[in-house]
Each structure stands twice: as structure tokens, then as C-alpha cells.
PDB file of N, CA, C, O and CB in Angstrom:
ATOM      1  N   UNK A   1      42.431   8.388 -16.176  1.00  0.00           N
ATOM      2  CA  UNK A   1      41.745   9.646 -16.434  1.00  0.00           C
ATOM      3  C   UNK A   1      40.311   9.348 -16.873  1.00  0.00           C
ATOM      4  O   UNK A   1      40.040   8.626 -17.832  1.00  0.00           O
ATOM      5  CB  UNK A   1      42.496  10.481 -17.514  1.00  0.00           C
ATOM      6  N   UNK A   2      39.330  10.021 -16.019  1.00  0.00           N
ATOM      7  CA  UNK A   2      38.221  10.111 -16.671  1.00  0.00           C
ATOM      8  C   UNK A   2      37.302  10.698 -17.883  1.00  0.00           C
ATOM      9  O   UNK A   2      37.202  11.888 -17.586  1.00  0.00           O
ATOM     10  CB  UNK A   2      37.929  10.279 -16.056  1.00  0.00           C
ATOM     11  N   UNK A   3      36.663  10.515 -18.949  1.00  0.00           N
ATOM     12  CA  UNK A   3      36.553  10.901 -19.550  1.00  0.00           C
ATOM     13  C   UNK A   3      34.765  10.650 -20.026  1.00  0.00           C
ATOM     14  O   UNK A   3      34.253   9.591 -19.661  1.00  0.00           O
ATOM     15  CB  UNK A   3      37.652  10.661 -20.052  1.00  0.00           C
ATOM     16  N   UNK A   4      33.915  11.645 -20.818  1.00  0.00           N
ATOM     17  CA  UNK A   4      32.775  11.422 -20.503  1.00  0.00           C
ATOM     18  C   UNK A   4      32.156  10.139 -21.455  1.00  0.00           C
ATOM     19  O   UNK A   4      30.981   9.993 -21.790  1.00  0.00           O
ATOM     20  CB  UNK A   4      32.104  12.734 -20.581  1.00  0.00           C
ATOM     21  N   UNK A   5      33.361   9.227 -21.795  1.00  0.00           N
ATOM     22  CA  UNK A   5      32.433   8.347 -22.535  1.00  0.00           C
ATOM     23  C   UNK A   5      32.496   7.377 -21.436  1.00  0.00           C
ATOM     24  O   UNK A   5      31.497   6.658 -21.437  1.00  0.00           O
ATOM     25  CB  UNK A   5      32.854   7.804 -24.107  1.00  0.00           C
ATOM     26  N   UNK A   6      33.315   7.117 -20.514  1.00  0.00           N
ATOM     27  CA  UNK A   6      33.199   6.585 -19.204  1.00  0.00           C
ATOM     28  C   UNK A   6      31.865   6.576 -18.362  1.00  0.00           C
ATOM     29  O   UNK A   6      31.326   5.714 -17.667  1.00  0.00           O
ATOM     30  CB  UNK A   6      34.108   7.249 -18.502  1.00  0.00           C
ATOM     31  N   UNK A   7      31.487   8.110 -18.760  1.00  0.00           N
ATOM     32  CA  UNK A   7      29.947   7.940 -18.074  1.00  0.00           C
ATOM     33  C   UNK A   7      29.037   7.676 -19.069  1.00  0.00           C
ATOM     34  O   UNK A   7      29.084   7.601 -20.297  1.00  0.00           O
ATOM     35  CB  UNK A   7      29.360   9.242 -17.292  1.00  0.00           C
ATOM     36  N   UNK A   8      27.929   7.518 -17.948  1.00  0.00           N
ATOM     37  CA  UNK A   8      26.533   7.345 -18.138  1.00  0.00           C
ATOM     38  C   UNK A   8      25.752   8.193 -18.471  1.00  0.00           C
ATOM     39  O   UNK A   8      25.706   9.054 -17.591  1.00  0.00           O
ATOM     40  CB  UNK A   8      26.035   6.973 -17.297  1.00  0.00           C
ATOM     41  N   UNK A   9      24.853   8.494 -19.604  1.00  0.00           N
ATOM     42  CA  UNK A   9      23.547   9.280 -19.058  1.00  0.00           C
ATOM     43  C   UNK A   9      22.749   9.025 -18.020  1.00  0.00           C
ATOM     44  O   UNK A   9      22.742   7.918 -17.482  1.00  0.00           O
ATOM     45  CB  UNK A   9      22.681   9.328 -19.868  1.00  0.00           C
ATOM     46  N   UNK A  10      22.024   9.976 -17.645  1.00  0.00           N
ATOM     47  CA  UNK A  10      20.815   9.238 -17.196  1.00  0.00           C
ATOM     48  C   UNK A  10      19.887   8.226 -17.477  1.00  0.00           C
ATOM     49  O   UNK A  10      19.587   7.322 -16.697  1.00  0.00           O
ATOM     50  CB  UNK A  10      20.244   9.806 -17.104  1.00  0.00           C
ATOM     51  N   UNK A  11      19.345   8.427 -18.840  1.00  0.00           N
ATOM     52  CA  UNK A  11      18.457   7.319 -20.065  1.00  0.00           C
ATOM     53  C   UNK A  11      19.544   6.141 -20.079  1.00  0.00           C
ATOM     54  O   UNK A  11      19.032   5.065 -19.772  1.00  0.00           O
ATOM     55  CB  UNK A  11      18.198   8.111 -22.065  1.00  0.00           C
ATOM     56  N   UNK A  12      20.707   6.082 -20.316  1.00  0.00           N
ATOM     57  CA  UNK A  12      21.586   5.260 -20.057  1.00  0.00           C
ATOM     58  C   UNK A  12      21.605   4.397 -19.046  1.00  0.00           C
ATOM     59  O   UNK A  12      21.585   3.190 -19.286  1.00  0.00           O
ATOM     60  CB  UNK A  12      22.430   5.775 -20.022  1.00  0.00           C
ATOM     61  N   UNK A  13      21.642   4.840 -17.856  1.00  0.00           N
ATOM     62  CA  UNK A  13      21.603   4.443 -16.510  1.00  0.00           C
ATOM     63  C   UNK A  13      20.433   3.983 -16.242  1.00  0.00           C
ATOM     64  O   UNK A  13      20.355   2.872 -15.716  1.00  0.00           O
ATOM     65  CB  UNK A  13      21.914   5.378 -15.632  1.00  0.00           C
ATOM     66  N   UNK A  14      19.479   4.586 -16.483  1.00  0.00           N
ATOM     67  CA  UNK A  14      17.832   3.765 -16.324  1.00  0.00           C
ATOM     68  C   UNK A  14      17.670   2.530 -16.715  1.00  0.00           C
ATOM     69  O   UNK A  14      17.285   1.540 -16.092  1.00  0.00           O
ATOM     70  CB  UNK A  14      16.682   4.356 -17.131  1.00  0.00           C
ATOM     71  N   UNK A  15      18.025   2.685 -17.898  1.00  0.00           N
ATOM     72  CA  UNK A  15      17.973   1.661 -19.234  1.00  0.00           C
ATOM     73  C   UNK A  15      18.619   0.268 -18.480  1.00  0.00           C
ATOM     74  O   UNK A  15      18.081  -0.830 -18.343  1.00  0.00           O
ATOM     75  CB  UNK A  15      19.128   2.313 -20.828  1.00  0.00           C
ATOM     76  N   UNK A  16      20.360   0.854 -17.919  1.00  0.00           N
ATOM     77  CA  UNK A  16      21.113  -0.570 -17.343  1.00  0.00           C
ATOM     78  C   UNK A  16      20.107  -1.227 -16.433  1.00  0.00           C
ATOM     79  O   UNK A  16      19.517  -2.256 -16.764  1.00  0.00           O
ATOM     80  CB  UNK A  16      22.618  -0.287 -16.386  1.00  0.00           C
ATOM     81  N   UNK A  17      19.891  -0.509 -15.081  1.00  0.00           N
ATOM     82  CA  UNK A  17      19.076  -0.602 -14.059  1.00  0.00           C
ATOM     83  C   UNK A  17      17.663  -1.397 -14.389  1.00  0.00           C
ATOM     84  O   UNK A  17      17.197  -2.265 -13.651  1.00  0.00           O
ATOM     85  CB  UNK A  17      18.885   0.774 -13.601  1.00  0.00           C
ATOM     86  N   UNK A  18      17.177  -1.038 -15.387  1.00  0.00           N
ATOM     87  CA  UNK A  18      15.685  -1.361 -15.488  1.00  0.00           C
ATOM     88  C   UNK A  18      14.761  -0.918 -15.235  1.00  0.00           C
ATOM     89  O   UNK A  18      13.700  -1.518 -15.064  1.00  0.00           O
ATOM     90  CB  UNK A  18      15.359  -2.059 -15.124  1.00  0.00           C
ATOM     91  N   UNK A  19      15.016   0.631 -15.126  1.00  0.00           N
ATOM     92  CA  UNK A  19      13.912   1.613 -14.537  1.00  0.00           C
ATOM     93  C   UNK A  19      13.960   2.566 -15.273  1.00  0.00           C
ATOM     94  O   UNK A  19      14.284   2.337 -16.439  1.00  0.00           O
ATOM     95  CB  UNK A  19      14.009   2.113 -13.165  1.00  0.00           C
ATOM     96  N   UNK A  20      13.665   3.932 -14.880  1.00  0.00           N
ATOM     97  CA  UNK A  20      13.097   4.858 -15.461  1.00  0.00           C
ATOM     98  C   UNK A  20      13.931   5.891 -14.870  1.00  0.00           C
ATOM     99  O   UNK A  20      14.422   5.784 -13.746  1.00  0.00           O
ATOM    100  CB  UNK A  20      11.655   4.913 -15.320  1.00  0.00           C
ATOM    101  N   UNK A  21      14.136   7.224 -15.891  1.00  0.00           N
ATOM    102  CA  UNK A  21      14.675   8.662 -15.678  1.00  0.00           C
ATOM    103  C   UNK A  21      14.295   9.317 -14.722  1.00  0.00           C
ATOM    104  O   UNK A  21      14.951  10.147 -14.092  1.00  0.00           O
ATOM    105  CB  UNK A  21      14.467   9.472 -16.599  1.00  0.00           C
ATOM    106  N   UNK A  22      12.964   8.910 -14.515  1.00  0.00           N
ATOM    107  CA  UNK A  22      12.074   9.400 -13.649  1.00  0.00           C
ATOM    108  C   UNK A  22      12.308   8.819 -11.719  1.00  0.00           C
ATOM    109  O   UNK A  22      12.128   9.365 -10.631  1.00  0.00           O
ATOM    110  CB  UNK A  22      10.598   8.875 -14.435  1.00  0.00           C
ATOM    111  N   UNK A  23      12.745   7.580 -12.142  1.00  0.00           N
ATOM    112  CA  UNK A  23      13.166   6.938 -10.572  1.00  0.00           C
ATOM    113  C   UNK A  23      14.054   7.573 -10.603  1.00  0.00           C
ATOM    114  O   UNK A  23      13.699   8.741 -10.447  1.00  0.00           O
ATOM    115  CB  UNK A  23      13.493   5.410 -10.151  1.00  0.00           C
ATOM    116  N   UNK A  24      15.233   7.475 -10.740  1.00  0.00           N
ATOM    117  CA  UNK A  24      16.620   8.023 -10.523  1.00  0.00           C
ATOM    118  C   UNK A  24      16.355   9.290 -10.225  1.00  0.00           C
ATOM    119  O   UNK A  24      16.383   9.546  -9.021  1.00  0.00           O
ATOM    120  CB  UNK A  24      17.616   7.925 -11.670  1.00  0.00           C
ATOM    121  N   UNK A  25      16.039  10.391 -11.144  1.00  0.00           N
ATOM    122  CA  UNK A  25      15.589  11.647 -10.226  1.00  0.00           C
ATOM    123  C   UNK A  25      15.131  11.515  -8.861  1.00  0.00           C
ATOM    124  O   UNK A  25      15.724  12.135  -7.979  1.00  0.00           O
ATOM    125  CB  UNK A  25      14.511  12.319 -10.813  1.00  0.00           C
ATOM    126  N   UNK A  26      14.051  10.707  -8.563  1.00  0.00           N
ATOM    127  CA  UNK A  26      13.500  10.839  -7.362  1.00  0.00           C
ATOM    128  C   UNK A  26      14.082  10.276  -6.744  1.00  0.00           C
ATOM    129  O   UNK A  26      13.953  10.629  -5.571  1.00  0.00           O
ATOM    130  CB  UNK A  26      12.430  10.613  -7.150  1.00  0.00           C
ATOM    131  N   UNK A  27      14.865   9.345  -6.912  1.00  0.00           N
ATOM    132  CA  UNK A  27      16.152   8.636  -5.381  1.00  0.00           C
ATOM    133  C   UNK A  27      17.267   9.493  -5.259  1.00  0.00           C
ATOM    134  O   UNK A  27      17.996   9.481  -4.267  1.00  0.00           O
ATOM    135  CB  UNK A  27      17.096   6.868  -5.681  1.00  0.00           C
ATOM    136  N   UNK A  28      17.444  10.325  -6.347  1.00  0.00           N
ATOM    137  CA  UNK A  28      18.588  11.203  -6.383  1.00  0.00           C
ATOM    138  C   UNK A  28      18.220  12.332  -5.339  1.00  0.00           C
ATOM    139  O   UNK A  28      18.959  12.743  -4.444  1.00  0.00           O
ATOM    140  CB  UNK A  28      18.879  11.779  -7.909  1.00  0.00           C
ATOM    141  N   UNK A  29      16.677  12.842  -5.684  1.00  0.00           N
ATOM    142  CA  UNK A  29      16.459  14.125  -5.550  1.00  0.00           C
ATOM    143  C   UNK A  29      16.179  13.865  -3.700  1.00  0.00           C
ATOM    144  O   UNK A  29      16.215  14.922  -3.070  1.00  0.00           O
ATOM    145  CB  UNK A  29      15.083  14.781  -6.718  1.00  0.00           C
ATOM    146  N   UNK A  30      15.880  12.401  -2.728  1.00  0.00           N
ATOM    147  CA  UNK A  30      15.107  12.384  -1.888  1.00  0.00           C
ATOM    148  C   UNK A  30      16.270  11.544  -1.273  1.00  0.00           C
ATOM    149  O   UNK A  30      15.957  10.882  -0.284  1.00  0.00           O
ATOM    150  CB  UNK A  30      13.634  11.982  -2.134  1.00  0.00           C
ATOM    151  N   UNK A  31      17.677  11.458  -1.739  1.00  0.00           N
ATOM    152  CA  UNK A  31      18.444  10.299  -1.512  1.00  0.00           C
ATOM    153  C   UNK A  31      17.606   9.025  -0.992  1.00  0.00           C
ATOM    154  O   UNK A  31      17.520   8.344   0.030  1.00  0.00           O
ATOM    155  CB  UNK A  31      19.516  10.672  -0.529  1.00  0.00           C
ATOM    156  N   UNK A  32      17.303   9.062  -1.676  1.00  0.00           N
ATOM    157  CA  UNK A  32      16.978   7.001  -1.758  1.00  0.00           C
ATOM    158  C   UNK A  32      18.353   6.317  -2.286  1.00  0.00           C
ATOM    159  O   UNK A  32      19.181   6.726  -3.101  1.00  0.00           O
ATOM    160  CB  UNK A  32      15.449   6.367  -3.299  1.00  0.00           C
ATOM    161  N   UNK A  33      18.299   5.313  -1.643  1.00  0.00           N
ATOM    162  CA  UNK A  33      19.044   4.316  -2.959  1.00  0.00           C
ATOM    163  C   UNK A  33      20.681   4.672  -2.823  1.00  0.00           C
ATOM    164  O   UNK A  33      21.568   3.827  -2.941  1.00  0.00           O
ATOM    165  CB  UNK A  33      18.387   4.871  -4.887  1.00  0.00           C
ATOM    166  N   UNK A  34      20.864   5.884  -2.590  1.00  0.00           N
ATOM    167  CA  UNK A  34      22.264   5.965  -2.367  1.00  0.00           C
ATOM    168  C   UNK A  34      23.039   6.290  -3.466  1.00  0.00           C
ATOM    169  O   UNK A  34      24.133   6.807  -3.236  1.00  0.00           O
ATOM    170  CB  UNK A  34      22.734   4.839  -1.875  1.00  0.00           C
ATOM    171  N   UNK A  35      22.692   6.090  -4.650  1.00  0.00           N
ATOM    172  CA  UNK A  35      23.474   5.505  -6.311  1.00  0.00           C
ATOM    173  C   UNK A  35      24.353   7.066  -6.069  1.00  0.00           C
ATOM    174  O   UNK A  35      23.904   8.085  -5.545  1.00  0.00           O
ATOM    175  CB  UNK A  35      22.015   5.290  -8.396  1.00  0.00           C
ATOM    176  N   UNK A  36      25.403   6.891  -6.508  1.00  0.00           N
ATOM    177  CA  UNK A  36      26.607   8.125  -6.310  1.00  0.00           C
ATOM    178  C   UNK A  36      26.395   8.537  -7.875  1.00  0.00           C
ATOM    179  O   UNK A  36      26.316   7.753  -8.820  1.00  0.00           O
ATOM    180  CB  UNK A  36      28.578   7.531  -5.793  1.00  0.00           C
ATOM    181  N   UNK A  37      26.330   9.814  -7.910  1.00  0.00           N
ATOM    182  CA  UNK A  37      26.646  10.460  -9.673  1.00  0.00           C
ATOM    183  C   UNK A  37      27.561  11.567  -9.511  1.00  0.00           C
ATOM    184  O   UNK A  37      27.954  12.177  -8.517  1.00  0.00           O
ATOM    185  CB  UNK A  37      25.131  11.198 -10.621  1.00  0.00           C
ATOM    186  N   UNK A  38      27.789  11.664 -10.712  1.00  0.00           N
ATOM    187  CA  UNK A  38      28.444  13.002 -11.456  1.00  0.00           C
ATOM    188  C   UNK A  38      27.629  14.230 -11.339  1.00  0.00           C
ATOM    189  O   UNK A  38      26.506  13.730 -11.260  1.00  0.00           O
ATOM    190  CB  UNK A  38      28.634  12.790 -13.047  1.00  0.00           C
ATOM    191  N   UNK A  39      27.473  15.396 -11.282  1.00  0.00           N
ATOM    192  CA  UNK A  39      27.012  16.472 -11.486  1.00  0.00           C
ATOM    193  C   UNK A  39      28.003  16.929 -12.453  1.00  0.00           C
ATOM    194  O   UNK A  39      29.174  16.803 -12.094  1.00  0.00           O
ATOM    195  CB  UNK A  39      26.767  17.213 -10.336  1.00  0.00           C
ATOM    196  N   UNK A  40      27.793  17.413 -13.559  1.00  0.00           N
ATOM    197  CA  UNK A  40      28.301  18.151 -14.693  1.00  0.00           C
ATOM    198  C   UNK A  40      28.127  19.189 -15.028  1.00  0.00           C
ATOM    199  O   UNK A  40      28.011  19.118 -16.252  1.00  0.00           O
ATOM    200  CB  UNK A  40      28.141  17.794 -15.538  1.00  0.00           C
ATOM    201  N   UNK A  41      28.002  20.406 -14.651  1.00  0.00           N
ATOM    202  CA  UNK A  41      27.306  21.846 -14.966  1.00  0.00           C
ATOM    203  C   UNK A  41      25.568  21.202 -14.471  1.00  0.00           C
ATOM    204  O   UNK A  41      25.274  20.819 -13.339  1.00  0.00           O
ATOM    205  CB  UNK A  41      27.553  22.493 -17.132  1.00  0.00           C
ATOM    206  N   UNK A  42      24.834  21.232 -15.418  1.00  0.00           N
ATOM    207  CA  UNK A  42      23.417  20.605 -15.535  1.00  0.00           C
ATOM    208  C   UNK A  42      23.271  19.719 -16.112  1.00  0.00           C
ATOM    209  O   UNK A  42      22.227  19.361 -16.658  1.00  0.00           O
ATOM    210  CB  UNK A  42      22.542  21.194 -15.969  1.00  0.00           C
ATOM    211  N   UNK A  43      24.442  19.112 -16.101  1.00  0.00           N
ATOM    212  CA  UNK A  43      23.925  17.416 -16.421  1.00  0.00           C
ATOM    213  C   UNK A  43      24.220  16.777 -15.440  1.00  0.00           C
ATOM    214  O   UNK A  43      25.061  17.281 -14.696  1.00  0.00           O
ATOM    215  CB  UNK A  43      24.561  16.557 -17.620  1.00  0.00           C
ATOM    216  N   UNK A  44      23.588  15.318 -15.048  1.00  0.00           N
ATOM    217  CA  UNK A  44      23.936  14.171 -13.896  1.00  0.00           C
ATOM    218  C   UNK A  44      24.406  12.897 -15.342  1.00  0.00           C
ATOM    219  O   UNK A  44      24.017  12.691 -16.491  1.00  0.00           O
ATOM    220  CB  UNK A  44      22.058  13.599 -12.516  1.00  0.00           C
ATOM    221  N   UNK A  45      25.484  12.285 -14.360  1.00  0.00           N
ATOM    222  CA  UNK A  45      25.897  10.924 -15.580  1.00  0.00           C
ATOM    223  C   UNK A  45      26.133  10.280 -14.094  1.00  0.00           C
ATOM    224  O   UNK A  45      26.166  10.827 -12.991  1.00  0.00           O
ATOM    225  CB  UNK A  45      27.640  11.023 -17.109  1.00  0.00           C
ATOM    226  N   UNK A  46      26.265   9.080 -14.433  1.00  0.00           N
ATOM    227  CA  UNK A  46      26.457   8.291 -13.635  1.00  0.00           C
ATOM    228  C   UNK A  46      27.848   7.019 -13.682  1.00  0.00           C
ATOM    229  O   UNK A  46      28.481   7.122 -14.734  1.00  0.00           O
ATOM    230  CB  UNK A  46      25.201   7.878 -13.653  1.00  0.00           C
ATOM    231  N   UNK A  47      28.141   6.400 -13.162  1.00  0.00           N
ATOM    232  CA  UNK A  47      29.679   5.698 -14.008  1.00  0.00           C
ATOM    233  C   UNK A  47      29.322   4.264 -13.587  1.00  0.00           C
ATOM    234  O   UNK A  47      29.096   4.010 -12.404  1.00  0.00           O
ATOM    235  CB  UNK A  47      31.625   6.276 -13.286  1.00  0.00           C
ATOM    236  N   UNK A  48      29.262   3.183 -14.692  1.00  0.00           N
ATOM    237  CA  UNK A  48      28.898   1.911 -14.418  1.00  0.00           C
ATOM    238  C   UNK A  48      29.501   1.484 -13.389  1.00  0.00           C
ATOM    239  O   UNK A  48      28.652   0.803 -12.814  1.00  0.00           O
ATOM    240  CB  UNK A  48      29.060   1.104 -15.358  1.00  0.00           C
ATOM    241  N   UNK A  49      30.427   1.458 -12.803  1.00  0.00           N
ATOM    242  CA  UNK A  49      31.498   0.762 -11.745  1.00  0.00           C
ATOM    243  C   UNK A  49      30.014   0.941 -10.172  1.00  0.00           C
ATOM    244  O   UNK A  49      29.693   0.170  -9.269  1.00  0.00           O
ATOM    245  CB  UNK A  49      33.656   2.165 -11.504  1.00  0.00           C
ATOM    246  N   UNK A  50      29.533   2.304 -10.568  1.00  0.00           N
ATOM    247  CA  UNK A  50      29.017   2.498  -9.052  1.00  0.00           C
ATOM    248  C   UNK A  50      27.281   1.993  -9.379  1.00  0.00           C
ATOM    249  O   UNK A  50      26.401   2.090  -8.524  1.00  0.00           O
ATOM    250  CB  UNK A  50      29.254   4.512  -8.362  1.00  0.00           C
ATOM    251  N   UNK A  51      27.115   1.599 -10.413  1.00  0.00           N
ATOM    252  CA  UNK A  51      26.072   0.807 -10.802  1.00  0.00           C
ATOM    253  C   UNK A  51      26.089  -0.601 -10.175  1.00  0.00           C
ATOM    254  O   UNK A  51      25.225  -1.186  -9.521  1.00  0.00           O
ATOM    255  CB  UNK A  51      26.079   0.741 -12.228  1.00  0.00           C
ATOM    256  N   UNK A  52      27.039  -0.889 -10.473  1.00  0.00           N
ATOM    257  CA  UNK A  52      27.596  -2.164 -10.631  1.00  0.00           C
ATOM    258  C   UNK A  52      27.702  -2.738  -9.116  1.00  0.00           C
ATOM    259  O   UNK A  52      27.518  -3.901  -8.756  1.00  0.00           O
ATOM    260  CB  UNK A  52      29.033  -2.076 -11.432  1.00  0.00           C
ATOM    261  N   UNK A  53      28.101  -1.435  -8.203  1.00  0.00           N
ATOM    262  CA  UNK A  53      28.621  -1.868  -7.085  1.00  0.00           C
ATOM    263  C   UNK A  53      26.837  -1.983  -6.133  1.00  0.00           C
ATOM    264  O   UNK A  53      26.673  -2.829  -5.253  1.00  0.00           O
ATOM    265  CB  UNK A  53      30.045  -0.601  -6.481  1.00  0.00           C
ATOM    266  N   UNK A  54      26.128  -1.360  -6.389  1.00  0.00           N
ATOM    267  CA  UNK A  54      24.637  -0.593  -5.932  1.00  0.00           C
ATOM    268  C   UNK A  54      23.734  -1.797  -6.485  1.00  0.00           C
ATOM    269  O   UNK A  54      22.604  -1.938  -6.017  1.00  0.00           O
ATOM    270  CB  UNK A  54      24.205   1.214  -6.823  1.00  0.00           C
ATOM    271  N   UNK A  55      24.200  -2.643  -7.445  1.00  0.00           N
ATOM    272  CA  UNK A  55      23.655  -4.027  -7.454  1.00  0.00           C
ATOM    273  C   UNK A  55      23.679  -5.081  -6.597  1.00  0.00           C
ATOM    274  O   UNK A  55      22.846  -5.826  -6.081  1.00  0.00           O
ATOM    275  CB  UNK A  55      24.030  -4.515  -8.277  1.00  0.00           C
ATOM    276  N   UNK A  56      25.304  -4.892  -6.579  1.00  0.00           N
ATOM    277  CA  UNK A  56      25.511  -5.766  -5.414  1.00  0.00           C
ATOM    278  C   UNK A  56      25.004  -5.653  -4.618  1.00  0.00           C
ATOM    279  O   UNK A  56      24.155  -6.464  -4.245  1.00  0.00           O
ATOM    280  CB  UNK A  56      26.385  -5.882  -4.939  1.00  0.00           C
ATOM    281  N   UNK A  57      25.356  -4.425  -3.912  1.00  0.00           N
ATOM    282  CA  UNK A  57      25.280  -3.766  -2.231  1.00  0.00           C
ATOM    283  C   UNK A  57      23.511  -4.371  -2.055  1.00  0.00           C
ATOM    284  O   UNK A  57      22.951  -4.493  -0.965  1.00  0.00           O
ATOM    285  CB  UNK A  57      25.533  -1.339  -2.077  1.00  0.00           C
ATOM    286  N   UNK A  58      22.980  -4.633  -3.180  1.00  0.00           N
ATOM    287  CA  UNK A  58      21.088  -4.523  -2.888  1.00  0.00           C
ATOM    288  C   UNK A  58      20.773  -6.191  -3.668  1.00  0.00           C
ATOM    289  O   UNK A  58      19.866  -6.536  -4.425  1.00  0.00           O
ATOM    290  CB  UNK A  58      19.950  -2.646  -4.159  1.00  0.00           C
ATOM    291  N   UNK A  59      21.491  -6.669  -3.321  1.00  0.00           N
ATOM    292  CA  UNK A  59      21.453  -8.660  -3.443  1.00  0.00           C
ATOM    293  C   UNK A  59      21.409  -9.214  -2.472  1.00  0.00           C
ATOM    294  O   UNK A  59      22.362  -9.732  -1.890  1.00  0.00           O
ATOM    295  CB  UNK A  59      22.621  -9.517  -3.999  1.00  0.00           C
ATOM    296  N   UNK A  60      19.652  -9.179  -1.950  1.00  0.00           N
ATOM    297  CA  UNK A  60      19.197 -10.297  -0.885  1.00  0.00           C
ATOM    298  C   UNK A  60      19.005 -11.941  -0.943  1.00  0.00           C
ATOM    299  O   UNK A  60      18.357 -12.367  -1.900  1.00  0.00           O
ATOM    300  CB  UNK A  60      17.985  -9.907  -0.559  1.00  0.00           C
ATOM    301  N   UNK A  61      19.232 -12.361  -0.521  1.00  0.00           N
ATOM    302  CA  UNK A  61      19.390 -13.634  -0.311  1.00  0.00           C
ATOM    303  C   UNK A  61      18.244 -14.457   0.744  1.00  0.00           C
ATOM    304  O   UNK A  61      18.118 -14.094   1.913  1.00  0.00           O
ATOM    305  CB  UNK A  61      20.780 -13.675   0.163  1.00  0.00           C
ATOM    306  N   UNK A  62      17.578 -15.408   0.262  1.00  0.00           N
ATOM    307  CA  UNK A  62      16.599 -15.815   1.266  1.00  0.00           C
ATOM    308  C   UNK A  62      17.227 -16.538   1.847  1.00  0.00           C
ATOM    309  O   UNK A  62      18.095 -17.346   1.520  1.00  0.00           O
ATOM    310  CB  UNK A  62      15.417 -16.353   0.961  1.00  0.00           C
ATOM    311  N   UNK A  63      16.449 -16.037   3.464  1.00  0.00           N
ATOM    312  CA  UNK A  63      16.510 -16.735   4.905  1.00  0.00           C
ATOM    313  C   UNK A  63      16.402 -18.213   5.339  1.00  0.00           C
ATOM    314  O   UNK A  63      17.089 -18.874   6.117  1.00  0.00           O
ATOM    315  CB  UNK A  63      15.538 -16.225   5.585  1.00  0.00           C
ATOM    316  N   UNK A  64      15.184 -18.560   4.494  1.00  0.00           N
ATOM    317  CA  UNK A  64      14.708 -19.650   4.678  1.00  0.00           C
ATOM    318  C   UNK A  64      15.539 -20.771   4.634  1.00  0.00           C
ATOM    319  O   UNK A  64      15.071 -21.894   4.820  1.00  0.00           O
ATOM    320  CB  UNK A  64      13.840 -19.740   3.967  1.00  0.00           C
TER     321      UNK A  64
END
């Protein structure tokens, strides 16, 4: 069962990531990036697992 200490804030989620409230809106708002969230009434949270996975999924590896 999910429950909201499971999620993320947003400031939360920035914070993991290394960015800003402000990116996430705009990849959210323009789908960039893909990152899957919660919609909550008017809140967005996000759930580490799909953090976690959106790290991976974006781990390049040089060619050379």
C-alpha cells in the first residue's frame, strides 16, 4: 500500500536529482525527461523507485 510518506515532494525530488523545482516543472510541463509522478489534487510528488529507475534509463557510457 502506498502511502504519502512513500512519496516525494517536488523540493524533495529536485534536491535527490540535483536540480531545481523549476526543471522538473518544465520537463513535466513540456514532457521532457519522461520522470513519471503522482498528481494529488494540486500537488505533484514523485516516488524514488521511478527516480531511481530515470537514472539509470539516462547512464551513458563512452564509445571510445
Amino acid at each position: 500500500m502506498l502511502n504519502s510518506k512513500a512519496l516525494l515532494t517536488q523540493k524533495e525530488a529536485a534536491k535527490y536529482l540535483g536540480t531545481t523545482v523549476g526543471t522538473l516543472n518544465t520537463w513535466r510541463h513540456y514532457g521532457k525527461d519522461k520522470i513519471p509522478f503522482v498528481r494529488w489534487g494540486n500537488r505533484i510528488r514523485y516516488r524514488k523507485e521511478d527516480l531511481d529507475a530515470w537514472i539509470e534509463n539516462n547512464v551513458h557510457k563512452p564509445t571510445i
